[in-house]
Structure formats: C-alpha cells, structure tokens
MITORZA-999209 format. One record per residue (C-alpha): x, y, z; chain; residue in three letters; residue number from 1. Coordinates in Angstrom, 3 decimals. Example, Ala and Ser with C-alpha at 12.3 -4.5 7.8 and 13.67 -1.06 7.14 Angstrom:
BEGIN
+----------+----------+----------+--------+--------+-----+
!       c1 !       c2 !       c3 ! chaine ! residu ! num !
+----------+----------+----------+--------+--------+-----+
!   12.300 !   -4.500 !    7.800 !      A !    ala !   1 !
!   13.670 !   -1.060 !    7.140 !      A !    ser !   2 !
+----------+----------+----------+--------+--------+-----+
This chain:
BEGIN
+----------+----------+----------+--------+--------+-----+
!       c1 !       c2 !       c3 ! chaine ! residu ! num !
+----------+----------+----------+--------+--------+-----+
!  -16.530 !    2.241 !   19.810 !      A !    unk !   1 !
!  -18.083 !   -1.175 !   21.195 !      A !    unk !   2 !
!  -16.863 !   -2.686 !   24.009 !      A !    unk !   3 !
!  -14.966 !   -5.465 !   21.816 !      A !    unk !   4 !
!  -13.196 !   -3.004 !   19.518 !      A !    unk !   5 !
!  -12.050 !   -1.117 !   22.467 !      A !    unk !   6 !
!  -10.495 !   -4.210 !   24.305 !      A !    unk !   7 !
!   -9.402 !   -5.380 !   20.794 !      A !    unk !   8 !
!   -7.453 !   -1.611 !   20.999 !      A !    unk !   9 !
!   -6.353 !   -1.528 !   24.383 !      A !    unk !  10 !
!   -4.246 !   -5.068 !   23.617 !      A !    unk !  11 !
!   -2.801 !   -3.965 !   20.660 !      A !    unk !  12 !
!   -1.562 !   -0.758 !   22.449 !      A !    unk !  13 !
!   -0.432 !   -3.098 !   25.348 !      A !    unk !  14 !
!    1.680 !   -5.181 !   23.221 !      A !    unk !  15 !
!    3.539 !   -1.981 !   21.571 !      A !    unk !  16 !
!    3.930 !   -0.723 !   24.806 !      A !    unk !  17 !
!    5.877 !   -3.847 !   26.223 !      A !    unk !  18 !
!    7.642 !   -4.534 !   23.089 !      A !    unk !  19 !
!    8.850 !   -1.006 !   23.066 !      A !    unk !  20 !
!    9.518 !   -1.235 !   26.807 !      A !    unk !  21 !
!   11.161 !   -4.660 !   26.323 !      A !    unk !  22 !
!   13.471 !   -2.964 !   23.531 !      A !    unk !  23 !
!   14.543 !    0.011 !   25.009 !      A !    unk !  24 !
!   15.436 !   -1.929 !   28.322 !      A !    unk !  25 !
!   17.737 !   -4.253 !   26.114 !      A !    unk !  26 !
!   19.563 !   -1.410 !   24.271 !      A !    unk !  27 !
!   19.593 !    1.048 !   27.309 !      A !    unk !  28 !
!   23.742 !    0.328 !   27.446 !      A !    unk !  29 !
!   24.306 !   -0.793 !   24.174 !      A !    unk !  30 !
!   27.912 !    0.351 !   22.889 !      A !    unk !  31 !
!   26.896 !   -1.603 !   19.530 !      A !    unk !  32 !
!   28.246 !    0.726 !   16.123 !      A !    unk !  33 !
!   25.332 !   -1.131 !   14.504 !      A !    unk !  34 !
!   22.703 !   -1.350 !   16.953 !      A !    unk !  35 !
!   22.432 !    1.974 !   18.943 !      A !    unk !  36 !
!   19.881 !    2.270 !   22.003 !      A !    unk !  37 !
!   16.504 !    2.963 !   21.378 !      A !    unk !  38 !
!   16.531 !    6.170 !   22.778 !      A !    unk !  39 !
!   19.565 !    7.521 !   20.209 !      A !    unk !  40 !
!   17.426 !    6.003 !   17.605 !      A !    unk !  41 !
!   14.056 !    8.111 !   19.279 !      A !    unk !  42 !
!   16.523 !   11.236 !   19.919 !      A !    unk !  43 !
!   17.455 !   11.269 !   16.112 !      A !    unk !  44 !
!   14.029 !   10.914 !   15.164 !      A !    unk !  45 !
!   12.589 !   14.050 !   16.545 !      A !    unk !  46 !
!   15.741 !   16.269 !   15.955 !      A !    unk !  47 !
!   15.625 !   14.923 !   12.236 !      A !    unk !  48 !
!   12.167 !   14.141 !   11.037 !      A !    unk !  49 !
!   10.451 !   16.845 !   12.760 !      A !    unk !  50 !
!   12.329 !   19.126 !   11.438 !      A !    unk !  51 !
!   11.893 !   21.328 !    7.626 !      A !    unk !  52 !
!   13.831 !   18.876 !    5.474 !      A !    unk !  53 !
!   12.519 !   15.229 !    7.506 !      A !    unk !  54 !
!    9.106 !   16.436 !    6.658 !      A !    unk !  55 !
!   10.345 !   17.191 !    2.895 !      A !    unk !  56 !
!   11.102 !   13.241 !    2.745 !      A !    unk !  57 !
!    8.175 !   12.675 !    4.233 !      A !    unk !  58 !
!    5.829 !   14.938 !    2.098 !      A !    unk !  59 !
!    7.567 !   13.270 !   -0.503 !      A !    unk !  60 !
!    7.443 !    9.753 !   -0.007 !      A !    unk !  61 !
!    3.515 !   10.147 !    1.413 !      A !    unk !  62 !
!    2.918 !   12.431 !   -2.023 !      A !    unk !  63 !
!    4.390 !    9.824 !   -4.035 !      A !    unk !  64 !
!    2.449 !    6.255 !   -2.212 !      A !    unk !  65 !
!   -0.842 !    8.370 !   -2.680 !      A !    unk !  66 !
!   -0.583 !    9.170 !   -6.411 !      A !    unk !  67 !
!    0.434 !    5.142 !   -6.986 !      A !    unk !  68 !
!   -1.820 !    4.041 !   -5.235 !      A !    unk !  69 !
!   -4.601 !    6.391 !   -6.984 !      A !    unk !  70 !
!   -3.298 !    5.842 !   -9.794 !      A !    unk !  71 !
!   -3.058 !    2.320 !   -9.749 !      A !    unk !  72 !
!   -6.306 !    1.449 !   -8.025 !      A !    unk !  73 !
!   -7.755 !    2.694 !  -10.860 !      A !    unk !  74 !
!   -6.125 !    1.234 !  -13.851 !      A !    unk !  75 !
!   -6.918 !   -1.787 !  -11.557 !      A !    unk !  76 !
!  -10.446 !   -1.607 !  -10.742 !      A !    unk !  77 !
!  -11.120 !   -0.038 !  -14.623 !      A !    unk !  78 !
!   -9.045 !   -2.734 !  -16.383 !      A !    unk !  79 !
!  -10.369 !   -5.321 !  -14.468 !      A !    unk !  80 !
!  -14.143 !   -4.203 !  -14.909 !      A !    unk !  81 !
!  -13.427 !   -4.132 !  -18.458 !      A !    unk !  82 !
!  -11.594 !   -7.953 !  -18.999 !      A !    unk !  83 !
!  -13.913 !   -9.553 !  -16.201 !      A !    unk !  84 !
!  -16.946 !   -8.706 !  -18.595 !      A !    unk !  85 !
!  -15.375 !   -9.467 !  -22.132 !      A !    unk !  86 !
!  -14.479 !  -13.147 !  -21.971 !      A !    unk !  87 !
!  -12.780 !  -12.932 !  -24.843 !      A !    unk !  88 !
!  -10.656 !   -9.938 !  -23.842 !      A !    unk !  89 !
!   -9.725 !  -11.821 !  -20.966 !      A !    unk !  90 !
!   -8.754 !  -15.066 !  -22.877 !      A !    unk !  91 !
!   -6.524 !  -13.053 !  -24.650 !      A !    unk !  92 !
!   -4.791 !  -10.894 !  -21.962 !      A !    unk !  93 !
!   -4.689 !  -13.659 !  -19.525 !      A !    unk !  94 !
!   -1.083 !  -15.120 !  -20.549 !      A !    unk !  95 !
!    0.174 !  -11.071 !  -20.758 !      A !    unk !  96 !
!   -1.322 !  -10.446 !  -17.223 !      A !    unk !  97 !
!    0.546 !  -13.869 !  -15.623 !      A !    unk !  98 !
!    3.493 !  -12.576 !  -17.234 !      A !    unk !  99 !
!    3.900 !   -9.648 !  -15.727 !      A !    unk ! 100 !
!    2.903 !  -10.414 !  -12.312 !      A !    unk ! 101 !
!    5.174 !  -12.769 !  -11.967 !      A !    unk ! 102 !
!    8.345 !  -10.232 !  -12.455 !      A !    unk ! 103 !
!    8.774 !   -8.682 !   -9.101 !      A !    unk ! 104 !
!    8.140 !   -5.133 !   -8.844 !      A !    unk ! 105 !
!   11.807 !   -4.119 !   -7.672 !      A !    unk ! 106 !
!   13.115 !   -5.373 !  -10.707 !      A !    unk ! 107 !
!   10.963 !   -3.142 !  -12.766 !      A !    unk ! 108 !
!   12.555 !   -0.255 !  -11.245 !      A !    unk ! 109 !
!   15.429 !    0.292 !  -13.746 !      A !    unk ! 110 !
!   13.091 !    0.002 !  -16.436 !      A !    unk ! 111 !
!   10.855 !    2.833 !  -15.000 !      A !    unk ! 112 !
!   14.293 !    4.960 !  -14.875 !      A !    unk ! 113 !
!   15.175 !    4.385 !  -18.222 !      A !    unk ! 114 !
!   11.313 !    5.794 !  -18.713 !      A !    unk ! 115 !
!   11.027 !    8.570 !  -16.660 !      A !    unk ! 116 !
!   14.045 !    9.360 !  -15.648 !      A !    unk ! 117 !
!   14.267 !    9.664 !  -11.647 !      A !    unk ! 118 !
!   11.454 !   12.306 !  -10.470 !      A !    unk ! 119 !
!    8.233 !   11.947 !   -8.805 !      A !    unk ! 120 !
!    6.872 !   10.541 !  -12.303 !      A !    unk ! 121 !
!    9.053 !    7.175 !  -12.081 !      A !    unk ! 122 !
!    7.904 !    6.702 !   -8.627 !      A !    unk ! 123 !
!    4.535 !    7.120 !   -8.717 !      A !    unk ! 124 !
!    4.372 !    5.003 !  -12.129 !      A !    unk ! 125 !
!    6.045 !    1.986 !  -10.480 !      A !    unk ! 126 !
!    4.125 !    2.049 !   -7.874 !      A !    unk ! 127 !
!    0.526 !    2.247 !   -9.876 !      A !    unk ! 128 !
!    2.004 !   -0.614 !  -11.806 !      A !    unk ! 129 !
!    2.869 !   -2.964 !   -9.345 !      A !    unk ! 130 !
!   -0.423 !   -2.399 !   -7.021 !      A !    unk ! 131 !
!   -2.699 !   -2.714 !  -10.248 !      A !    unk ! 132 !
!   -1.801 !   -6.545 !  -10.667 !      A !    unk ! 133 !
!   -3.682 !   -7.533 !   -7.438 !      A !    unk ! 134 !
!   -6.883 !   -5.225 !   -7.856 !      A !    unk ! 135 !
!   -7.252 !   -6.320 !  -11.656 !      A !    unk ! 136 !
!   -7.008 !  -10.478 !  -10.306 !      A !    unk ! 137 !
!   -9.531 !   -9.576 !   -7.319 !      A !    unk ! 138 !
!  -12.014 !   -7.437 !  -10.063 !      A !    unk ! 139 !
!  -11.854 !  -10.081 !  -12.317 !      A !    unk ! 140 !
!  -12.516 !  -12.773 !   -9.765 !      A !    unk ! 141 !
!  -15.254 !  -11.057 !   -8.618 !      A !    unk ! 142 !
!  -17.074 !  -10.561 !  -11.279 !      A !    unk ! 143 !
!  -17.212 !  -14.509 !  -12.173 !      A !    unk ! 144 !
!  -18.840 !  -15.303 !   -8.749 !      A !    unk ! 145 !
!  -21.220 !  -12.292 !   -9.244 !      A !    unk ! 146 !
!  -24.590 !  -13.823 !   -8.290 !      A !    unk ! 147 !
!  -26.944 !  -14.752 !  -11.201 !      A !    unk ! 148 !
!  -29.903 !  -12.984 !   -9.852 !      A !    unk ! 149 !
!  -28.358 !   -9.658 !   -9.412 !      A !    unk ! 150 !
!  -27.770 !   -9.734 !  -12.954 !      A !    unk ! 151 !
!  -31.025 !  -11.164 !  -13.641 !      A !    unk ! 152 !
!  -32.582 !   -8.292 !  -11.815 !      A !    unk ! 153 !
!  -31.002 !   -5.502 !  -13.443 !      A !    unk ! 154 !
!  -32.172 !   -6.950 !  -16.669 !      A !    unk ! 155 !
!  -35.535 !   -6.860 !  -15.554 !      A !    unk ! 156 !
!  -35.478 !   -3.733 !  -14.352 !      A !    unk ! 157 !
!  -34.626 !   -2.601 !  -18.073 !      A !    unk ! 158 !
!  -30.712 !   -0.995 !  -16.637 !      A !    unk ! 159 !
!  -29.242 !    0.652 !  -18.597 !      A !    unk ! 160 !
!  -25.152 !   -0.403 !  -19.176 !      A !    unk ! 161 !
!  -23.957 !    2.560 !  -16.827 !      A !    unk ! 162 !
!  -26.888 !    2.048 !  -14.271 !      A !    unk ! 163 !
!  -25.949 !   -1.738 !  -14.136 !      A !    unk ! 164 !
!  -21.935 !   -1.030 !  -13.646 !      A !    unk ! 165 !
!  -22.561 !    1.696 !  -10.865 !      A !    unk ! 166 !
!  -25.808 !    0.244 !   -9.011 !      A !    unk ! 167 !
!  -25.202 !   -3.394 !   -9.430 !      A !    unk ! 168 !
!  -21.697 !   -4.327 !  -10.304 !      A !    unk ! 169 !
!  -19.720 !   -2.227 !   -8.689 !      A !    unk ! 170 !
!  -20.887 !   -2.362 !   -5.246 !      A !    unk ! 171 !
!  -21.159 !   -6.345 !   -5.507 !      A !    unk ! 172 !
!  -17.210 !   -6.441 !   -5.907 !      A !    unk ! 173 !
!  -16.368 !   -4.132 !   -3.187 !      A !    unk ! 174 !
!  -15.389 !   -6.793 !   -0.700 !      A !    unk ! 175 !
!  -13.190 !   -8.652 !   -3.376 !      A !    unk ! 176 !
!  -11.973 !   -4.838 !   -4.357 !      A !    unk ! 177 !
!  -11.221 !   -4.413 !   -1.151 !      A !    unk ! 178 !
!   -8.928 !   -7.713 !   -0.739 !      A !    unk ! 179 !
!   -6.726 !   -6.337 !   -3.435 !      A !    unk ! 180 !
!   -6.049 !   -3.253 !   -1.945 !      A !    unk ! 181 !
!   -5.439 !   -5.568 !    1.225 !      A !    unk ! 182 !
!   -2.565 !   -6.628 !   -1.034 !      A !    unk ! 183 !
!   -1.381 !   -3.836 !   -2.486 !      A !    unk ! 184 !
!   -1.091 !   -1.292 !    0.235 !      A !    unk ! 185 !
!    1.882 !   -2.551 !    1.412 !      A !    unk ! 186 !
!    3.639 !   -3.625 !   -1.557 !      A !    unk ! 187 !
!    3.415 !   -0.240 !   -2.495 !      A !    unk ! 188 !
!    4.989 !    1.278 !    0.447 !      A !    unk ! 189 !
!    7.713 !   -1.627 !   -0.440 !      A !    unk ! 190 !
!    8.061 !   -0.155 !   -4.028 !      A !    unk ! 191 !
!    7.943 !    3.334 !   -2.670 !      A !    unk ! 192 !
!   10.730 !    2.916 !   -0.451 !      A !    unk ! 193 !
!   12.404 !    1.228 !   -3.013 !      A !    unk ! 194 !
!   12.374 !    3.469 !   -5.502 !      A !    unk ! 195 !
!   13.649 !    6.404 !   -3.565 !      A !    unk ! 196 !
!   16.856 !    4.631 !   -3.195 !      A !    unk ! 197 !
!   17.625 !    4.674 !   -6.799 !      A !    unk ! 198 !
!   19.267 !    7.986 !   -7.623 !      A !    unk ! 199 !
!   17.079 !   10.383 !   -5.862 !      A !    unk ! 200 !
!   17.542 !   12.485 !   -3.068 !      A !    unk ! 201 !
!   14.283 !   13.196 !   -1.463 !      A !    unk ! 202 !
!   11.976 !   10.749 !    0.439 !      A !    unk ! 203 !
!   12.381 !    8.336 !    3.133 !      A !    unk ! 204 !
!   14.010 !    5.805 !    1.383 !      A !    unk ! 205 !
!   16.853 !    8.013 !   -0.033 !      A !    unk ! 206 !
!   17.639 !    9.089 !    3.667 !      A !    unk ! 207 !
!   18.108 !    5.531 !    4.713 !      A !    unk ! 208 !
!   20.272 !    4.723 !    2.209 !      A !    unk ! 209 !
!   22.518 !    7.914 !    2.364 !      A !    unk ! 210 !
!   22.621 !    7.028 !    5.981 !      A !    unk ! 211 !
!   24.261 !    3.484 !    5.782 !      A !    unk ! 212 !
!   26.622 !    4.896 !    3.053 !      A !    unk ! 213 !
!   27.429 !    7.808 !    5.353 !      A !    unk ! 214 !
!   27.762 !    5.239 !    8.709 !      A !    unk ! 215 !
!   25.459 !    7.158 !   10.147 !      A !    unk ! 216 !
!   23.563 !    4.285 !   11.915 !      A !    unk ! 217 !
!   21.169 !    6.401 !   14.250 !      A !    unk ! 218 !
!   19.505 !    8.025 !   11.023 !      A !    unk ! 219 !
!   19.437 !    4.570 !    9.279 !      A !    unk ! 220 !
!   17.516 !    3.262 !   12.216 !      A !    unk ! 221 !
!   15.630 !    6.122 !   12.820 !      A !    unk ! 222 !
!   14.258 !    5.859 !    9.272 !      A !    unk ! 223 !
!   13.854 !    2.407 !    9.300 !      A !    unk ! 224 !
!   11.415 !    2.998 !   12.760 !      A !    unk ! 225 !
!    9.533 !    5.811 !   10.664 !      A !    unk ! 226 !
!    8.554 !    3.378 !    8.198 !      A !    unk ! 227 !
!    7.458 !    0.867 !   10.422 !      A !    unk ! 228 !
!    5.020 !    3.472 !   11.929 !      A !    unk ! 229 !
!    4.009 !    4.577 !    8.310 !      A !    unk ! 230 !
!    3.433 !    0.579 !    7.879 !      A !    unk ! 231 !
!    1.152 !    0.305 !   10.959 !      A !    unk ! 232 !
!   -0.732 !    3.685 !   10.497 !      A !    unk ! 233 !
!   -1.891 !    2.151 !    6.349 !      A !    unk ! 234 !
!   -2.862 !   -0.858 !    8.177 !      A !    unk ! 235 !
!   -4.782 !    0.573 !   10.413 !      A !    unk ! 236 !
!   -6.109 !    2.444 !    8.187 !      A !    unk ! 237 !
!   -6.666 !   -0.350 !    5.993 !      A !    unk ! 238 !
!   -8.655 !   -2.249 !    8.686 !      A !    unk ! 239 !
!  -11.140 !    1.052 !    9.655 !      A !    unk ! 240 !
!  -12.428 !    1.092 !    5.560 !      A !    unk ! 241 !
!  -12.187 !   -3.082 !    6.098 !      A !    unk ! 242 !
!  -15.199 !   -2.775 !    8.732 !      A !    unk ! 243 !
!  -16.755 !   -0.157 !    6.531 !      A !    unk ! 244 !
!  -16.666 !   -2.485 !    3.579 !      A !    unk ! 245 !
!  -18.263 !   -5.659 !    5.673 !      A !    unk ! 246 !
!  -20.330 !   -3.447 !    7.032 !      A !    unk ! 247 !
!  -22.200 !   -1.951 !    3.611 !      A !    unk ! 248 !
!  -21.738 !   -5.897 !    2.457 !      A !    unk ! 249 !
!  -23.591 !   -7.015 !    5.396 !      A !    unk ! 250 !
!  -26.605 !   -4.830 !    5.014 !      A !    unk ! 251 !
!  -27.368 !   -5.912 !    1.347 !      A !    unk ! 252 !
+----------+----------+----------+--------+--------+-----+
C-alpha cells in the first residue's frame, strides 16, 4: 500500500471512528422507544446476527445479491455487446430499453411475484433485471466512442469476429463496464433488501420488517446497521477492482 492510499485509509477509519464515537455518546442515556442507544443496537447485533439463524438471513440475502448481480452483469454486458454493434438492432430496441428503465425497480417487484412466486428465483431475477439497465447503457456507450484505430488494427491484423470481441473490444470497454457496475451495485442491494420484505421469511430485509411489525426496535436497528456495513464493504470493494480497472486502462 503507498503512502497516499494508506493516509487516504487511515482518514476514512478516523471519520467512522468519531462518527461512531459521536453516536454512541449521544444515545448513551437515551430512553427513546424508537431510538435505542447504540450499544442495545451493537448488543442485539452480536446476540442475533452471529448467531445460526442471523447468518441464515445473511447467507441468504448475500446468496441472492451475488446471483443478480451475476446474472445481470451478464445479460448486461452480452446484450449490450450485441445492440452497440448492430445499429439497427439498437434503433429498434432503443424506445423498449428507455421504457423500461424508466419504471423503478421496486415497482417491478409484484410483477416478479406474480412470476416466480416468492423464492430465491424472484429475488435474484429482479435484481439481474434492474442492474442490467445500467451495464447495457454503459456497453453501448462504449462501444460508440471505441477508437477508430483499434478497429482499424484488428482489421489489419486479419481478426477473426471472436478474436476482435475478446482481444480488442472487450477490454476497450472495461472502464465504461466498470461505471455501470458503479451503478448497479448498490441498486441491487436496494432491490435485494426490497424484495425480501415481500412475503418471505429469510434474508435481511424480511428481519427488518418483521421487526417494526413486532416493535421490536433494537432488531430493526440492528438490521438496518448490518446493511449499512454490507453497503460500505461492496463499496469498498467496488473501489479495490476500480484501481484495478484504471490501472490495466492506464497501461494500454
């Protein structure tokens, strides 16, 4: 780690640690129903989501975001390859593709019910769908500010279609790629969470929401903390194959 990074580290952990600090000072003798101290909220945390059935949800709701966001990466990156080359194909599909993203993911949930009822399938389907929208618009944008000569190259070195997609193409869009994932990380996690609260009992999101209905504000909260850390951990995450990205970008 270079000297920068590690500063860059040390302030990020410095700011958690005061916020945190800052929190739990504020809340020490909170008699709030709503808004128990942070260390209830901590206490019920480790007694809860350490134990067999908190990492259930969790297995569940991690299982779930990673087959979406397979899943949907994919379709993504392959449907956008696909249109960003045929401009035809994307003349046509264009007014299907606005239409779509514009309906907020959330409100595709019932329809995903009424399609796969309320397992795993329905979950990891609306989350694929709703991350795809943002790869396919970064894939396709990226291909129409390829650069001429890479093109031009391939064609002189005789490619043939697959050697030009893998060699040429594909690594040229990685940085644009990579700014739709950007995107659609956490709207999945949003969609995940979301989905878990429709008539499901397993996963994070189904906790949180049995929680309120049960008043039992210290597992709400404690929940609602979890997925904050599950936020910051992607986007950390996120940032490490970020530098990676720039990094293989840089050196063509």
């Amino acid at each position: 780690m270079n000297p920068l990074s590690a500063r860059r580290l040390f302030r990020g952990c410095l700011g958690a640690v005061a916020v945190i600090g800052l929190w739990l000072g504020l809340s020490w003798h909170s008699n709030s129903v709503f808004f128990p101290p942070l260390r209830d909220m901590a206490g019920d945390a480790a007694d809860y989501w350490l134990s067999a059935p908190g990492l259930r949800d969790i297995g569940s709701t991690l299982g779930n975001l990673a087959g979406g966001l397979i899943l949907g990466i994919a379709a993504g990156t392959v449907a956008g390859l696909t249109i960003g080359q045929q401009p035809w194909l994307q003349r046509a599909s264009t007014p299907l593709i606005e239409f779509v993203r514009a309906i907020p993911s959330v409100a595709l949930l019932p329809a995903a019910v009424s399609l796969f009822g309320i397992g795993s399938a329905m979950k990891i389907a609306s989350i694929a769908l709703s991350i795809m929208w943002p790869v396919l618009i970064n894939v396709v944008d990226g291909l129409h500010n390829l650069p001429a000569q890479w093109l031009d190259t391939a064609r002189v070195l005789q490619l043939r279609a697959w050697q030009r997609q893998w060699w040429v193409i594909v690594p040229a869009l990685l940085p644009r790629l990579y700014a739709g994932i950007s995107v659609a990380v956490p709207l999945s996690l949003v969609v995940a969470v979301t989905s878990e609260m429709i008539g499901t009992t397993a996963g994070i999101g189904s906790v949180v929401l049995n929680a309120q209905y049960t008043f039992d504000v210290r597992r709400m909260w404690s929940g609602v903390l979890l997925l904050g850390v599950l936020g910051a951990a992607l986007s950390m995450a996120l940032t490490a194959v970020g530098r990676v990205v720039e990094k293989r970008s840089g050196a063509r």
